[in-house]
Steps between C-alpha positions, in 0.01 A plus 500: 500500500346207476222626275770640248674173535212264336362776279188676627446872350258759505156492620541173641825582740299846599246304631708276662645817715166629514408173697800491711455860614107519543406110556616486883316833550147352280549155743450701798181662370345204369561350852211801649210296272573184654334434862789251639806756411554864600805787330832485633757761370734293647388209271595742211857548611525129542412450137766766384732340695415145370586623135772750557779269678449185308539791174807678740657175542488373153655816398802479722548171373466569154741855514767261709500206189508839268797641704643157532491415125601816436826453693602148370473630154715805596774261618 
């Protein structure tokens, strides 16, 4: 929603779900080169979850101002 709100099409907002979808998996790779850090899956769901409620919660709140506006212009 909020890339549709300020504009971004095409290649650009494909990549941007690209990243969302793949990056948290990529992160957890990357961690296996580095001496200090080891792969977690549960670091994966973690990330997934730190991107999907702040997105789930902005959406509720966005739909109820929708549904909201939506009724004080019906009345």
């Amino acid at each position: 929603m909020l890339c549709s709100k300020i504009g971004v099409k095409g290649l650009t907002r494909i990549s941007f779900f690209l990243f969302l979808v793949i990056g948290p998996i990529i992160l957890e790779f990357l961690q296996i080169l580095s001496p200090y850090r080891y792969f977690d899956a549960n670091d994966i769901a973690f990330n997934y979850l730190g991107w999907t409620i702040p997105v789930l919660i902005f959406s509720f709140i966005w739909r109820s101002r929708l549904f909201s506006a939506d009724k004080s212009s019906q009345s």
